[in-house]
C-alpha positions in Angstrom: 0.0 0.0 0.0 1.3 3.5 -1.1 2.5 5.7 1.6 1.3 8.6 -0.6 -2.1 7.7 -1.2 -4.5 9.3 -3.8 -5.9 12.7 -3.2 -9.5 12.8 -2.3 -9.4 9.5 0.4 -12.5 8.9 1.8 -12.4 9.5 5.9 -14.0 6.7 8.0 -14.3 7.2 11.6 -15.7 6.3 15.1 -17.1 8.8 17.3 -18.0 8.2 20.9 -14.6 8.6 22.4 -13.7 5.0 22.4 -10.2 3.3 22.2 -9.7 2.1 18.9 -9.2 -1.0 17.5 -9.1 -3.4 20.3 -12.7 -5.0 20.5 -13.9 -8.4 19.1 -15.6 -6.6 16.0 -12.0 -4.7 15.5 -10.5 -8.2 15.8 -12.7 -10.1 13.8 -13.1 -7.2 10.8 -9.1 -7.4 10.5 -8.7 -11.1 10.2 -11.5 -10.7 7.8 -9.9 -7.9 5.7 -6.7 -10.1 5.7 -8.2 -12.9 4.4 -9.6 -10.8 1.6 -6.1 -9.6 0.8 -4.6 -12.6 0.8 -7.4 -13.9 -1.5 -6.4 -10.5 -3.9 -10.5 -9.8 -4.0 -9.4 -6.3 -4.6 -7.4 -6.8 -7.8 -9.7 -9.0 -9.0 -12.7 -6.5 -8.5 -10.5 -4.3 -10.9 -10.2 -7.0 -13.6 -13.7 -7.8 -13.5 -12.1 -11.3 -12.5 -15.6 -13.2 -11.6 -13.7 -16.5 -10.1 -14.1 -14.7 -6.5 -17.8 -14.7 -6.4 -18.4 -17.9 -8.9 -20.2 -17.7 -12.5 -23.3 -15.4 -11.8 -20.3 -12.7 -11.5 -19.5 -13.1 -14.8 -21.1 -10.1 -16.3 -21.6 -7.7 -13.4 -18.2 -6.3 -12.5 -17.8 -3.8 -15.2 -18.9 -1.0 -12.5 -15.4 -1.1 -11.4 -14.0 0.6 -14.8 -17.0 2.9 -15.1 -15.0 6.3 -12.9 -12.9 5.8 -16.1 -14.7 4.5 -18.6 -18.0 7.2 -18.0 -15.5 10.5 -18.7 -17.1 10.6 -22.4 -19.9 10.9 -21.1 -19.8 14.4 -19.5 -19.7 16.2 -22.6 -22.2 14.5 -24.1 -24.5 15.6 -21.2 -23.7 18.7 -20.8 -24.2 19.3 -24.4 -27.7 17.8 -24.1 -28.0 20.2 -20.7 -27.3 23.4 -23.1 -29.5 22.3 -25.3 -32.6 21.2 -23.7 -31.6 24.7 -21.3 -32.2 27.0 -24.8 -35.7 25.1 -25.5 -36.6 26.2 -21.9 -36.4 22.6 -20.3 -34.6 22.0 -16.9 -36.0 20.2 -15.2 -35.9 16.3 -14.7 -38.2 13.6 -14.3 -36.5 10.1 -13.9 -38.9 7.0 -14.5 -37.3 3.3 -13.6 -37.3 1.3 -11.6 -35.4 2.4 -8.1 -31.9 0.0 -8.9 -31.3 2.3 -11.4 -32.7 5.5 -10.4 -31.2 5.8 -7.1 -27.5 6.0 -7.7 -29.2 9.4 -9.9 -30.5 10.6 -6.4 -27.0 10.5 -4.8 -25.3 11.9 -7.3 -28.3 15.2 -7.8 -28.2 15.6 -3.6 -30.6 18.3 -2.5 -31.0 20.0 -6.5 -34.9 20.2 -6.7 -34.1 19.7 -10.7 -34.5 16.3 -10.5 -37.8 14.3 -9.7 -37.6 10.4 -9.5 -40.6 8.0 -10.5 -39.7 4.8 -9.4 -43.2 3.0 -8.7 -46.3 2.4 -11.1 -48.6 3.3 -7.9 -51.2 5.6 -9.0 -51.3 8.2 -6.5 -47.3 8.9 -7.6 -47.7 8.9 -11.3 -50.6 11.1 -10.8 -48.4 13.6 -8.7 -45.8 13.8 -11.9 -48.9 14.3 -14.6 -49.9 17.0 -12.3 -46.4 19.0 -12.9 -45.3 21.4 -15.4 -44.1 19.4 -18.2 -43.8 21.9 -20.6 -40.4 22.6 -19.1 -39.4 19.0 -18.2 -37.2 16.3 -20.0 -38.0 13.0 -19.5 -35.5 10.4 -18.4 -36.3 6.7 -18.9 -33.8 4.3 -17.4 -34.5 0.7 -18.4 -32.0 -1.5 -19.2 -33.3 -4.6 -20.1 -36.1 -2.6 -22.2 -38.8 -4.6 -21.3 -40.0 -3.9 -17.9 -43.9 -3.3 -18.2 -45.0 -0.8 -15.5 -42.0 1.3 -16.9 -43.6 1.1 -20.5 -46.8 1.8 -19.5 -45.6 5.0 -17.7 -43.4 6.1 -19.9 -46.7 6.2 -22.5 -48.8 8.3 -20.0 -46.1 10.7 -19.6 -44.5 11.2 -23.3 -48.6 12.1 -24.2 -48.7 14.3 -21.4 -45.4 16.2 -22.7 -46.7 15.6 -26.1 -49.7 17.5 -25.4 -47.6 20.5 -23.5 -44.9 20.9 -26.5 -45.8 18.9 -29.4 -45.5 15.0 -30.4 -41.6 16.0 -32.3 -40.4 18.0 -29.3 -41.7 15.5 -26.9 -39.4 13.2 -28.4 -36.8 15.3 -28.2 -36.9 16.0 -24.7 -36.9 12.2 -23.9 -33.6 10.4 -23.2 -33.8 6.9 -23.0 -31.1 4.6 -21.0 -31.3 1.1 -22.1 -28.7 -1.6 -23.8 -27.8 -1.9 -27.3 -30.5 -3.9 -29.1 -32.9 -3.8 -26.5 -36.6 -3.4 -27.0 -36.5 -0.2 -25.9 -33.5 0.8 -27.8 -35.3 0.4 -31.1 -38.9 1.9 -30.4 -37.2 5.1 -28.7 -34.7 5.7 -31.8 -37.8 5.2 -34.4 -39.7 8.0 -32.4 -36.5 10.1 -32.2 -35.6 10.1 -28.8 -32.0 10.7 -27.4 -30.8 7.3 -27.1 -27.7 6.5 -24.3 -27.0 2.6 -24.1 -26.0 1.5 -20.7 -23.6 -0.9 -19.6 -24.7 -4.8 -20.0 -22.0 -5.4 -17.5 -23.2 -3.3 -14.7 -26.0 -4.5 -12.0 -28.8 -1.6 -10.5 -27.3 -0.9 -7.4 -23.4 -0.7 -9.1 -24.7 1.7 -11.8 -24.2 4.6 -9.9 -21.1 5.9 -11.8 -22.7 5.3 -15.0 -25.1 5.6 -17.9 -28.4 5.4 -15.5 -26.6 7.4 -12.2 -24.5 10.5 -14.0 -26.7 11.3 -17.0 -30.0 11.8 -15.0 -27.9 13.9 -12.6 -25.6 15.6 -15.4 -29.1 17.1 -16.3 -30.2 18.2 -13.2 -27.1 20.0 -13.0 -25.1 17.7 -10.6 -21.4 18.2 -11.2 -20.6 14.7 -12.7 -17.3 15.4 -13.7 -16.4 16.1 -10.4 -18.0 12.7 -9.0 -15.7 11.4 -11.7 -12.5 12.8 -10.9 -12.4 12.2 -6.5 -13.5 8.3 -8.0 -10.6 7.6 -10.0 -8.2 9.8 -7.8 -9.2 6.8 -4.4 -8.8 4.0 -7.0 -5.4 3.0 -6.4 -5.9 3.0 -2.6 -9.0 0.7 -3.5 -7.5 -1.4 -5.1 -5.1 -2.6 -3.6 -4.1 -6.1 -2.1 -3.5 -4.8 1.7 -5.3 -5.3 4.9 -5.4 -1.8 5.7 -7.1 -1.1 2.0 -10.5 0.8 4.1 -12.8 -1.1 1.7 -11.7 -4.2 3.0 -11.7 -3.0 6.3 -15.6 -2.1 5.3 -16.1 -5.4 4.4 -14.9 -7.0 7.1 -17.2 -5.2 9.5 -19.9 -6.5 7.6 -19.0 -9.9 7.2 -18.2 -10.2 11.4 -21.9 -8.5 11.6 -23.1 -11.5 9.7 -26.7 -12.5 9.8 -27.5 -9.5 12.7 -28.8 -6.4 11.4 -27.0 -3.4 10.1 -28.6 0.2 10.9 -28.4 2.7 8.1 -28.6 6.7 9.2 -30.6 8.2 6.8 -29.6 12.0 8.4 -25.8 11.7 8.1 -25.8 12.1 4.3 -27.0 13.6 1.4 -31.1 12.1 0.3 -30.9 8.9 -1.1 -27.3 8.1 0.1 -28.6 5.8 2.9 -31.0 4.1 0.6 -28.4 3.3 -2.0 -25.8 2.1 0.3 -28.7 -0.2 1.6 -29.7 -2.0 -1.7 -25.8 -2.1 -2.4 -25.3 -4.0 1.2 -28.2 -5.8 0.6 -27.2 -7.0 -2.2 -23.8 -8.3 -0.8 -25.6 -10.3 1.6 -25.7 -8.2 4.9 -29.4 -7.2 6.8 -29.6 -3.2 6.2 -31.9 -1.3 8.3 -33.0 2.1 7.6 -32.8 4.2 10.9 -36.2 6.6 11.4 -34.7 9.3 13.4 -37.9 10.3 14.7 -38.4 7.5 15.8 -35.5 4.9 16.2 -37.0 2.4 18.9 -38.1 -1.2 18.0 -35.6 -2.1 15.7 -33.4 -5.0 15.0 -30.4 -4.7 16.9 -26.7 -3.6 15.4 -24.1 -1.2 14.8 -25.3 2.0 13.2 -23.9 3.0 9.2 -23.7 6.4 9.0 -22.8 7.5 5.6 -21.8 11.0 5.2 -20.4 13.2 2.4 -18.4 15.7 3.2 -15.2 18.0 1.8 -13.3 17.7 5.1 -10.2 21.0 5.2 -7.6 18.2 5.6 -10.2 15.1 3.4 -7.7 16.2 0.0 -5.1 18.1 0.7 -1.9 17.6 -2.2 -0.2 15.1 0.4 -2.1 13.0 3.0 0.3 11.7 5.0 -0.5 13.7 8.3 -3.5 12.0 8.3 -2.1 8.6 7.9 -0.2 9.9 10.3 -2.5 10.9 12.8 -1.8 14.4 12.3 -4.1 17.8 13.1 -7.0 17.0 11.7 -7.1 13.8 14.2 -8.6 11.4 11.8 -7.4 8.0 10.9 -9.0 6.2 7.7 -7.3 2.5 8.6 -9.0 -0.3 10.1 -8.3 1.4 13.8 -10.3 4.3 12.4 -13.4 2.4 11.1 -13.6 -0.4 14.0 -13.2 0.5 17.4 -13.4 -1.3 21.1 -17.3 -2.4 21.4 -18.8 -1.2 24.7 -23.0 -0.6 23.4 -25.3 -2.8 25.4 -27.3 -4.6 22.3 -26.2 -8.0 21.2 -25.7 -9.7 17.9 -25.0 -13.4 16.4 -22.3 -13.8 14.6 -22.7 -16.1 11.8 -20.7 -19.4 12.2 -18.2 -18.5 9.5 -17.7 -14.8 10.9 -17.8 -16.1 15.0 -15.2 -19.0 13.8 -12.6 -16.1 12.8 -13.3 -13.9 16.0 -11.7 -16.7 17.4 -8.1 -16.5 15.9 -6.1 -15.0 18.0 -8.3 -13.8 20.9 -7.3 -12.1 24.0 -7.1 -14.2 27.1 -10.1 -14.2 28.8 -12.3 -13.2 25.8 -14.2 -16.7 25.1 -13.8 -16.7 21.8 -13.6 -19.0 18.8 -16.7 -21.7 19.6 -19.0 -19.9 16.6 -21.5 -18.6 19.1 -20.2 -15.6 20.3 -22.2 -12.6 20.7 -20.6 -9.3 19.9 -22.0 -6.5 21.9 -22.7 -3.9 18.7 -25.6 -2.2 19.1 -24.4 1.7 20.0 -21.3 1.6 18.0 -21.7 4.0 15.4 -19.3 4.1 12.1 -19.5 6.8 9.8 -17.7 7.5 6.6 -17.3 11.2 4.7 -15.3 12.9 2.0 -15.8 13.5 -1.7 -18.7 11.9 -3.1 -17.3 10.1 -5.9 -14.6 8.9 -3.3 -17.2 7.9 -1.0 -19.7 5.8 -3.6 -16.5 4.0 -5.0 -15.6 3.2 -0.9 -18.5 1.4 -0.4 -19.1 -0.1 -3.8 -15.4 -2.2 -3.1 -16.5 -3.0 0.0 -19.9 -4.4 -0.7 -18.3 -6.5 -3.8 -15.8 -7.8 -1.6 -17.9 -9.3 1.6 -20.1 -10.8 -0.9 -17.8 -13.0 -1.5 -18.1 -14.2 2.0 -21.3 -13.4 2.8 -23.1 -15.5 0.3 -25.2 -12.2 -1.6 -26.6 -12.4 -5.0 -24.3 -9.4 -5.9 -23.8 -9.0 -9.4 -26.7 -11.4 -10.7 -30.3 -11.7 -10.6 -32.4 -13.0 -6.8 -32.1 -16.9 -6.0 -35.5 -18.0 -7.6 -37.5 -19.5 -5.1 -39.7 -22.8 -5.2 -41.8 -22.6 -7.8 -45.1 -24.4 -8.6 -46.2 -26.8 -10.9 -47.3 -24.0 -13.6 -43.3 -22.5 -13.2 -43.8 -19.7 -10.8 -44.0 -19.7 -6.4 -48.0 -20.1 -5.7 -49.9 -16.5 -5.4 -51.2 -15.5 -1.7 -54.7 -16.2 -1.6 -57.8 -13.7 -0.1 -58.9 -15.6 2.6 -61.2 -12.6 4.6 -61.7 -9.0 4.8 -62.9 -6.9 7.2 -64.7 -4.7 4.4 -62.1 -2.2 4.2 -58.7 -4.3 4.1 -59.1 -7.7 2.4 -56.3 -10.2 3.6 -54.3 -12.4 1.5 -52.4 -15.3 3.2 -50.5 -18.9 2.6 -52.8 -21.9 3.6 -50.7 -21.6 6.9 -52.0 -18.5 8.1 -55.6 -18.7 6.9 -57.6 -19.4 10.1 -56.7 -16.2 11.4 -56.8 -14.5 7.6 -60.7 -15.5 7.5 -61.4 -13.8 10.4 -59.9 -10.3 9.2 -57.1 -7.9 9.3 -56.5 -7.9 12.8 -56.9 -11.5 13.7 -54.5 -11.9 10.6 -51.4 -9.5 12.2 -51.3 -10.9 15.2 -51.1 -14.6 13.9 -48.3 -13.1 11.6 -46.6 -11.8 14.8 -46.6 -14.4 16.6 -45.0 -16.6 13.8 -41.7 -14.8 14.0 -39.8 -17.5 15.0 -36.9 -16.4 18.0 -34.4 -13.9 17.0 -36.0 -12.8 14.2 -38.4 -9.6 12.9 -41.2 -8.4 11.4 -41.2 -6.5 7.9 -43.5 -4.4 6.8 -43.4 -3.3 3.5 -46.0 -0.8 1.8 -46.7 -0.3 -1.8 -48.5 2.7 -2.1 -47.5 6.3 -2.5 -44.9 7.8 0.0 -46.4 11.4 -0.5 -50.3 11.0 0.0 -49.5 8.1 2.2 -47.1 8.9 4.6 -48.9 8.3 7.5 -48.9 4.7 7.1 -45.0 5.0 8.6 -45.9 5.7 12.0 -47.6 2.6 12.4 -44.0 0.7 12.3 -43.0 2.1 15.8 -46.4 1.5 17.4 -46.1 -2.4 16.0 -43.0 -3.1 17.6 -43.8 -1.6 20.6 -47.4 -4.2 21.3 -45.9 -6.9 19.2 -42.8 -6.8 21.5 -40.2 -8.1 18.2 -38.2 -5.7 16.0 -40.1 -4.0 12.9 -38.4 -3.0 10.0 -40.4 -0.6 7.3 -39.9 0.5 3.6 -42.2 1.6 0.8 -42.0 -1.1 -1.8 -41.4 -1.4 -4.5 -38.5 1.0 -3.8 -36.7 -0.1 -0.4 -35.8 -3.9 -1.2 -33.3 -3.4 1.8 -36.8 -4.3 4.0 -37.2 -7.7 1.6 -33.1 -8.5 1.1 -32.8 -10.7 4.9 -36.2 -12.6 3.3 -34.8 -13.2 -0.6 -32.6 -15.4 -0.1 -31.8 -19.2 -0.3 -31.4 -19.2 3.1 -33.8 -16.6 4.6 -33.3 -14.5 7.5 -36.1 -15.5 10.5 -39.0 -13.7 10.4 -42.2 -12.5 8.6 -43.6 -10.0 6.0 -46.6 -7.8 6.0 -46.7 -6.1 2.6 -49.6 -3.6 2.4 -50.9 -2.6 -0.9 -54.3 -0.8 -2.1 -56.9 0.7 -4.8 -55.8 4.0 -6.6 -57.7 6.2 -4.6 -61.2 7.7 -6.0 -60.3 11.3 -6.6 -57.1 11.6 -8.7 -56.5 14.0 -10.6 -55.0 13.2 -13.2 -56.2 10.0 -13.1 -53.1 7.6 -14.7 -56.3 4.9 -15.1 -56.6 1.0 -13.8 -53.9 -0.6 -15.7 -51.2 0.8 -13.5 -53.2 -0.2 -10.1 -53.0 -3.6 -11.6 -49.1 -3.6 -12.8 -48.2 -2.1 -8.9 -50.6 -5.3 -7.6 -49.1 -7.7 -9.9 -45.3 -7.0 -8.9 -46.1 -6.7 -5.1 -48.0 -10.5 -5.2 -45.5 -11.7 -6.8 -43.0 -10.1 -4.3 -45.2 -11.8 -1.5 -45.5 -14.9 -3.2 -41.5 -15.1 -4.0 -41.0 -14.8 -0.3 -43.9 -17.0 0.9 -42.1 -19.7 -1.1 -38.8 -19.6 0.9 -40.7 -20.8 3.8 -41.1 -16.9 5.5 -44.5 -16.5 7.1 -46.6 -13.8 5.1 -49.6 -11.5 4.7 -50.5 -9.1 1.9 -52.9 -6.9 3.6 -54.9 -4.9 0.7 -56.9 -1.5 1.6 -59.9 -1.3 -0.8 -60.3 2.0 0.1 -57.0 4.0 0.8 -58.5 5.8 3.9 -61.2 4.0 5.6 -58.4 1.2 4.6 -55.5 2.9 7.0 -57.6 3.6 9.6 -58.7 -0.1 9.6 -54.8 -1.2 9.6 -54.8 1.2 12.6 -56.9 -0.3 14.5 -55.7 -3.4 13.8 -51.9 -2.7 14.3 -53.5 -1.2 17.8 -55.1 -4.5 18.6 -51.8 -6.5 18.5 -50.1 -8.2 21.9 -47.5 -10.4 22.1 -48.7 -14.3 22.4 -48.5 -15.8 26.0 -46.1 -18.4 24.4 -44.1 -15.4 23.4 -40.0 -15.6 24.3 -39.3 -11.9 25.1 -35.9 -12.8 25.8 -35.7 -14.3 22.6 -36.5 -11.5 20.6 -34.5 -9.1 20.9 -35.5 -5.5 20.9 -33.8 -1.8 21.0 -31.7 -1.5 24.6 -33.4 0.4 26.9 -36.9 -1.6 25.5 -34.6 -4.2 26.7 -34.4 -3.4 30.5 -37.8 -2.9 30.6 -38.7 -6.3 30.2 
């Protein structure tokens, strides 16, 4: 490893005031980062080398090229910027689905330019009719070309613009991210759209530095060259074969979290930066958990990820060896930095794999080495900062390389799960309804589905098996809908297990512990609905029954791996979420219930 490392290295450090480097997490991260260098992960990230991860890699590690490979296309967006600036159009709206739209979040940060459509619900596609489109290109980012809620939006909106500026300008104004060949490739250059292929070798969540990530945010005015340049100025620290390389540091941390959850703080970053580093986690193979600051309790227990961005005085300077060094700005971006003595008061399991290497070389006295250790983590708090494009590279190395120890589905597509005799996992069926929410179940849960929504959740609660959580994801729209949120703290407070919450379809974080071959323990509530009655503009039924369609077979995908589920469906939005209300309000633990068990947030803890 260079002693005169790149300009623009991301900072990672551990506040609290605790000694660094000597706790069983410290101990366990470094023998894991070793191992990864000794196994040259890193090198072989950076010659898309797929032998670390096996063949599904094969076609997924051109992301690691892309801070050098994307420079062309900065010019070519800021050209299309000028130009769509003269005709009076600055504004963005981004339709796909959220792998590929969130990296475009990142990179665009607070700029109010950019507006991302990444569900077919009809309350949300309303919302975008409803803007001024007259002034507003349209950004489609499909790779595969053929994903149908994405179609059918993009229709609905290119009429809407067509209407605004005409059918030819319309057009125009649309630029379409897809692969060479694709379906969509071919319709959008026959109607003369502004056609940018994307990278077959690049998954969703690695996209970030290209195609679907910097031209979305190049034309909200993000400065993507920028991104570009702190990227490839970290890349030789990144890349190299060392222990103290910090994204192998990274993923050592999350390889000796294991199977126990890892908390995501949405406020230390820019929006979206949380979110992304979540599906990129997730798709390593780690838990992520998205923190609500207002309110935190009833959550599965872990260390707390807080990604931050930030242009630190002494985070660049020409030469950064007083920081190496331990110099004035105090900050130390090796392992000692990221990891640091544990001392919270939550617990959680190590994996067998990850508890077997805590015990190499333990400290007498510590009891480690038998596998079941259980690593005090929960109040440990790791945060990262420094120049974006430092900071997505960072954590893109580091996700790549504990997949390769943490079993994830990184760079291909979800482990199918069990599927019927017809080819796909059987659908949930309605099995009651309370008038308002009708309830859809596996035959295993359909006593207490027949007798309504209420009866239904607390069956579903008291299914998750010891150690494990509830999730609840909700497909409808964030905006008009927000108040369904509040409802995850008040479950996991009467229900007495950890609750995790994200609006489907974009928060897979909240599915990733479930779709799996080997699924995390616990249970799903997804909550979907009707459009509601008074929408204005009203996008029509079809996309009500492309969002249902995608969320059943979400449900039924996870129902197939053996993880107890309900699909609770609100037949009228409302009256429907004040029915889940009361429901969620009529939930107690069971008396067979093992509180000690089921582990909750600390001080929820010593209450019990």
């Amino acid at each position: 490893m260079s002693s005169e490392p790149a300009a623009g290295l991301p900072i990672v450090e551990l506040g609290g005031g605790s000694r660094p480097g000597t706790g069983p997490l410290a101990r366990a991260a470094r023998r894991v980062a070793a191992e990864l260098a000794t196994d040259v992960v890193a090198s072989r990230i950076t010659d898309a080398d797929p032998s670390a991860w096996g063949p599904a890699a094969a076609d997924g590690l051109g992301w690691a090229a892309l801070p050098r490979t994307s420079r062309p296309l900065v010019g070519q967006v800021d050209a299309l910027r000028e130009a769509f600036r003269v005709e009076g159009a600055a504004r963005v709206l981004l339709v796909g689905d959220s792998r590929w739209t969130l990296g475009a979040q990142v990179l665009a940060g607070e700029s109010g330019l950019l507006r991302v459509l990444d569900s077919p619900d009809p309350g949300a596609v309303s919302h975008a009719l409803a803007t001024d489109l007259s002034g507003t290109v349209l950004v489609v980012a499909d790779p595969a070309g053929d994903t149908g809620w994405v179609a059918a939006v993009h229709e609905l909106l290119a009429a809407a613009v067509a209407e605004e500026v005409g059918p030819r300008r319309a057009a125009e104004r649309t630029v379409v991210l897809t692969e060479a060949g694709s379906p969509l490739d071919e319709s959008a250059r026959a109607a003369g759209s502004v056609v940018i292929t994307t990278e077959r070798d690049v998954p969703g969540a690695w996209s970030v530095l290209g195609a679907p990530g910097l031209v979305p945010a190049g034309l909200a005015g993000a400065p993507i060259a920028e991104v570009l340049d702190d990227a490839r100025a970290v890349a030789e620290l990144l890349t190299t074969d060392e222990p103290e390389n910090p994204a192998l540091e990274l993923a050592g941390m999350l390889v000796a979290v294991g199977a126990g959850a890892v908390r995501l703080d949405p406020a230390a970053g820019p929006p979206a930066l949380a979110d992304w580093v979540a599906a990129l986690v997730g798709a390593a193979g780690a838990s992520p958990v998205l923190v609500d600051p207002g309110d935190p309790d009833g959550l599965p227990p872990g260390p707390v990820l807080a990604p931050g961005v930030a242009r630190h005085p002494d985070a660049a300077p020409d030469d950064l060896s007083e920081l190496l060094g331990g110099g004035a700005a105090e900050v130390d971006p090796t392992v000692d930095a990221v990891l640091a003595e544990v001392t919270g008061v939550g617990a959680g399991d190590l994996d067998a794999g990850a508890g077997d290497r805590s015990g190499e070389g333990a400290d007498e006295g510590d009891d480690e080495g038998d596998g079941d250790e259980v690593l005090d983590l929960t109040g440990e708090v790791v945060r990262t900062g420094g120049p974006l494009g430092a900071e997505l590279l960072l954590w893109q190395y580091a996700a790549a390389a504990a997949a390769r120890l943490l079993a994830g589905e990184a760079f291909g597509p979800e482990a199918p799960a069990a599927a019927s005799p017809a080819g796909d996992p059987e659908p949930l069926v309605r099995r009651g309804s309370d008038g308002l929410v009708d309830v859809h179940s596996a035959a295993a849960l359909s006593d207490a589905a027949a007798e309504g929504p209420g009866a239904a959740l607390r069956a579903l609660v008291d299914a998750v098996p010891p150690g494990g959580h509830l999730a609840v994801s909700v497909w409808l729209d964030p905006a008009d809908d927000a108040s369904v949120a509040v409802l995850r703290g008040e479950l996991a407070r009467r229900a007495g297990v950890p609750v995790t919450f994200g609006w489907g379809p974009r928060d897979r974080g909240v599915l990733t512990p479930f779709r799996r071959d080997d699924p995390r323990p616990g249970a799903l509530c997804l909550v979907t609905g009707d459009a509601p009655d008074d929408l204005a503009p009203d996008p029509g039924p079809a996309l009500t029954s492309l969002a249902l369609t995608e969320a059943g077979s979400v449900a039924a995908d996870v129902a197939a791996r053996g993880v107890p589920v309900l699909r609770l469906h609100l037949t009228d939005r409302v009256a429907g979420l004040v029915s889940l209300a009361h429901a969620v309000q009529a939930v107690r633990r069971g008396p067979g219930t093992d509180s000690a068990s089921r582990p909750t947030d600390p001080e929820r803890r010593s209450e019990s």
